[in-house]
C-alpha positions in Angstrom: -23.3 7.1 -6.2 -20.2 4.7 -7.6 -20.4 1.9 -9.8 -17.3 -0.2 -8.7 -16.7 -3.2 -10.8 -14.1 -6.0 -10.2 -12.8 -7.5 -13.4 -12.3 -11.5 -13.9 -14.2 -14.6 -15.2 -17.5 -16.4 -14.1 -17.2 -20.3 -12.2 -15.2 -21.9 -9.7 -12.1 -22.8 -11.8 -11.2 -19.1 -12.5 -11.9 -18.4 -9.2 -8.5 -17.6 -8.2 -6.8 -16.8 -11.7 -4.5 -14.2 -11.6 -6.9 -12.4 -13.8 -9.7 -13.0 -11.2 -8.2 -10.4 -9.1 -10.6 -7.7 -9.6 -13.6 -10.1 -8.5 -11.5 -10.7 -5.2 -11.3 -7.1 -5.1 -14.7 -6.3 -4.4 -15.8 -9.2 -2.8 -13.3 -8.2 -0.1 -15.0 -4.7 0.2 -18.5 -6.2 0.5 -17.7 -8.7 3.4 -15.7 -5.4 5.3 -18.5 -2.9 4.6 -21.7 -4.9 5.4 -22.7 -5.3 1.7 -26.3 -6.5 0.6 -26.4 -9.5 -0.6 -25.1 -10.6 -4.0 -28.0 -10.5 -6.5 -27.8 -11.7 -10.5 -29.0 -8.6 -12.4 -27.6 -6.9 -15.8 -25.2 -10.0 -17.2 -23.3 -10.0 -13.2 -23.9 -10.1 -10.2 -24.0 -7.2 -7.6 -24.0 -6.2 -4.3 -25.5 -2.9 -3.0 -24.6 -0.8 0.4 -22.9 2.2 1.7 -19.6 3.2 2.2 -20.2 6.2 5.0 -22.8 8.4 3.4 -21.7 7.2 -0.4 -24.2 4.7 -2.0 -21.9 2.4 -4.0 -23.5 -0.6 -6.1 -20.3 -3.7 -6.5 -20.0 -5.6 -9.9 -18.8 -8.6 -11.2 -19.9 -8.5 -14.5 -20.5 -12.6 -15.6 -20.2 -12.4 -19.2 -16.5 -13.8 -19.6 -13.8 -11.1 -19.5 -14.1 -9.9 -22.9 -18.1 -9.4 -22.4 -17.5 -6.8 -19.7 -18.7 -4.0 -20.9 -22.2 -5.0 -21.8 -22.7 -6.0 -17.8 -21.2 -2.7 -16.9 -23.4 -0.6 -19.6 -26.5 -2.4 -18.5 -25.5 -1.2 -14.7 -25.0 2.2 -15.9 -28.6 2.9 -17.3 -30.2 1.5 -15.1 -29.1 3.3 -11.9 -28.1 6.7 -14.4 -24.3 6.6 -13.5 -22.0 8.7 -15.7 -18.8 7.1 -17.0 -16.5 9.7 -14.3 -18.7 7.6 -11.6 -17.5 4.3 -12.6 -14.0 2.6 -11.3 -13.0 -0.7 -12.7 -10.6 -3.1 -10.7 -8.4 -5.1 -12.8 -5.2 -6.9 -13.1 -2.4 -5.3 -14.6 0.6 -6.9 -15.9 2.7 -4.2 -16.1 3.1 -3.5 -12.6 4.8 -5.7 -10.2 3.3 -8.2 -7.6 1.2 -6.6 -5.0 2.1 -3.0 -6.7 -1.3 -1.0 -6.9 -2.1 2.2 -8.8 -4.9 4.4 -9.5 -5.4 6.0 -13.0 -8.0 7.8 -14.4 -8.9 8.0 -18.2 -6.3 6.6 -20.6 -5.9 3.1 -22.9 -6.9 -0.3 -22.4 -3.2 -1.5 -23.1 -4.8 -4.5 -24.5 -6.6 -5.7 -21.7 -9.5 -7.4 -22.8 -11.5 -6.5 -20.2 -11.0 -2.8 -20.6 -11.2 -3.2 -24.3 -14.8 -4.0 -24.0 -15.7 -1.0 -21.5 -14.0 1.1 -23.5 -16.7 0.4 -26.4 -19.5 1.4 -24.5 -18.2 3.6 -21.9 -15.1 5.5 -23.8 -12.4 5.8 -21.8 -13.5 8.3 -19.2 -14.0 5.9 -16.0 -11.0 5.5 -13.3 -9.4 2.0 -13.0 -7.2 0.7 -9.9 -4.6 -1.6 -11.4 -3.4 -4.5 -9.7 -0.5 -5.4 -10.2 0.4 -9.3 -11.1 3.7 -8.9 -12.7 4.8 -10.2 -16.5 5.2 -13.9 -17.2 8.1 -12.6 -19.3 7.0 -13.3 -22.4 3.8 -12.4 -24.5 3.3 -16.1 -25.8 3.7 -16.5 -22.3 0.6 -14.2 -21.1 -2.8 -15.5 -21.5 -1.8 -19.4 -19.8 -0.4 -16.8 -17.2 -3.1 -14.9 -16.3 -5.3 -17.8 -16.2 -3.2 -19.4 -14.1 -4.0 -19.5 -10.1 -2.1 -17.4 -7.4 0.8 -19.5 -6.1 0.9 -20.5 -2.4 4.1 -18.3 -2.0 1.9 -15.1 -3.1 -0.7 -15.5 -0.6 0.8 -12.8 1.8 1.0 -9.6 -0.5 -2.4 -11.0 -2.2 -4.3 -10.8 1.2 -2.4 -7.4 1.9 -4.0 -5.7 -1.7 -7.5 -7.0 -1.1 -7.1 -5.7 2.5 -5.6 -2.3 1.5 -8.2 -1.9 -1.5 -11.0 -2.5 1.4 -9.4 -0.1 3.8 -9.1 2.8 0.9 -12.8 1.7 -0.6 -14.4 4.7 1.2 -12.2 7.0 -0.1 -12.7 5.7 -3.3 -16.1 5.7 -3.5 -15.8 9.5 -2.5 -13.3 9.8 -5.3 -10.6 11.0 -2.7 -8.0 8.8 -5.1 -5.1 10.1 -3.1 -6.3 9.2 0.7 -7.2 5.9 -1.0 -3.8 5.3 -2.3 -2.2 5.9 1.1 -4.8 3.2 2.5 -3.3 1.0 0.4 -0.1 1.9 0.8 -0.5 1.1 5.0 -1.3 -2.5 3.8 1.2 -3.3 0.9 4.1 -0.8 2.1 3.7 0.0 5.8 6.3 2.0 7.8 8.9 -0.2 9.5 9.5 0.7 12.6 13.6 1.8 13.0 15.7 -1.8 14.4 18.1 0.8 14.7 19.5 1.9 18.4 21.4 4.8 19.6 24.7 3.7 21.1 26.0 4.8 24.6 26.7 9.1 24.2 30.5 9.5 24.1 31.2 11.0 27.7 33.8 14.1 27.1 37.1 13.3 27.5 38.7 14.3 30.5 41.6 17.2 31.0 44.6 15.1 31.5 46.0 16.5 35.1 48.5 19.0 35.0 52.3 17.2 35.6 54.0 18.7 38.5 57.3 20.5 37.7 60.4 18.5 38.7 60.8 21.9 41.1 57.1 20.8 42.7 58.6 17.2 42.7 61.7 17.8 45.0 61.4 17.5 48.8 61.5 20.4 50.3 65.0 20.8 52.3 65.2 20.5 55.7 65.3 23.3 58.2 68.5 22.7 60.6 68.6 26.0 62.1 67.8 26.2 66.6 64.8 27.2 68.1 66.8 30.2 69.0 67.9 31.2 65.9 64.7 30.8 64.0 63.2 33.2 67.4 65.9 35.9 66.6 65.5 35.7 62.6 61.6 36.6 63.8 63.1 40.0 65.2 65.1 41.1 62.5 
C-alpha cells in the first residue's frame, strides 16, 4: 500500500498557487483512476482506490503548508505505512517550468512543507518534484509561490498533471524509472522527424567514347570497274 500526498494550502484562493501544485497533482490521479470519494479524515482530506492491484490512499493534508506533517503522521498510523511507503508531491523551485524529477531520501532544501514531514517522518519517503522555476530572487519567493499559474503556463501545467497520472501506477509500485518515462511522454514526447530524404543522386553517366578523327573521315570512294574488282577476286 502507498501513501501519496500532494503538497499545497487549504481554500479556494490558493487553489491554483504555484505552491498548490502538489494538490493538483493528485487530484489529477483520483479523477483518471476512479478514486473514492474525497473524505476529511487525519487534518486532510483523502481519497482511497487502486491503481492495478496496488491499494494507494491520496492526501491533501489541510493544515497549511507548514502543518503537513502532522496530516501525513496521522495517515501513517492509522493505515501502518512505513516512511519508504510514502511519496510526497511538491513544488520545487529549483527546477525549471514543467521539469519533473523523482528523488528518494535527501533534504528539505527549505521547503516548508517538507520541513515539517521531515520532523515526524525523517527523511526516508520519496518526493516527485515539480518543477516551477525561481522568481530570481529570494525576497522574491514566497509572493511567488503564492502567486497563481499564468495563462501562458497552462499548456506544460496540464501536460505534468497528465504525465504524473499516466506514471501514478508505476509509482505506486515504486517502479520510479517506468514512472519517469510516463512523464517524460507527456512533458518531453518524441517529435516526429520534419525531416525528408531528397531525390537519390542517379550515377552519373560514362560520357560516350569520342570517335577518332580516323572514325570521323568518309570512307574514300571505290572507282575501280566491275571487272576489275571481279579479277582482284581471283588473285
Amino acid at each position: 500500500m502507498k501513501l501519496i500526498v500532494g503538497l499545497g494550502n487549504p481554500g479556494a484562493k490558493y487553489a491554483r498557487n504555484r505552491h498548490n501544485i502538489g494538490f493538483m497533482a493528485v487530484e489529477q490521479m483520483a479523477a483518471d483512476h476512479g478514486f473514492g470519494p474525497w473524505k476529511s479524515k487525519f487534518q486532510g482530506s483523502l481519497s482511497e482506490g487502486r491503481f492495478g492491484s496496488t491499494r494507494a490512499v491520496l492526501l491533501r493534508p489541510e493544515t497549511f503548508m507548514n502543518k503537513s506533517g502532522d496530516s501525513v503522521a496521522a495517515a501513517m498510523r492509522f493505515y501502518k505505512i512505513e516512511a519508504e511507503d510514502v511519496v510526497v508531491l511538491h513544488d520545487e523551485l529549483d527546477l525549471a517550468p514543467g521539469k519533473v524529477k523523482f528523488k528518494m531520501g535527501g533534504g528539505h532544501a527549505g521547503h516548508n512543507g517538507l520541513r515539517s514531514i521531515h520532523a515526524h517522518l525523517g527523511a526516508d519517503y520519496g518526493r516527485v518534484r515539480l518543477g516551477i522555476g525561481h522568481p530570481g530572487h529570494k525576497d522574491r519567493v514566497a509572493g511567488y509561490v503564492l502567486s497563481d499559474f499564468a495563462k501562458a503556463e497552462a499548456d506544460w501545467l496540464d501536460d505534468v498533471l497528465r504525465g504524473v497520472s499516466d506514471g501514478a501506477p508505476y509509482l505506486a509500485e515504486g517502479e520510479n524509472a517506468k514512472f519517469m518515462n510516463a512523464v517524460s511522454l507527456r512533458t518531453a514526447p518524441a517529435r516526429p522527424s520534419t525531416g525528408t530524404k531528397g531525390p537519390q543522386k542517379q550515377p552519373k553517366a560514362k560520357p560516350e567514347a569520342k570517335p577518332t578523327p580516323a572514325e570521323t573521315q568518309d570512307a574514300p570512294a571505290d572507282e575501280r570497274s566491275a571487272l576489275q574488282k571481279l579479277m582482284e577476286r581471283f588473285r
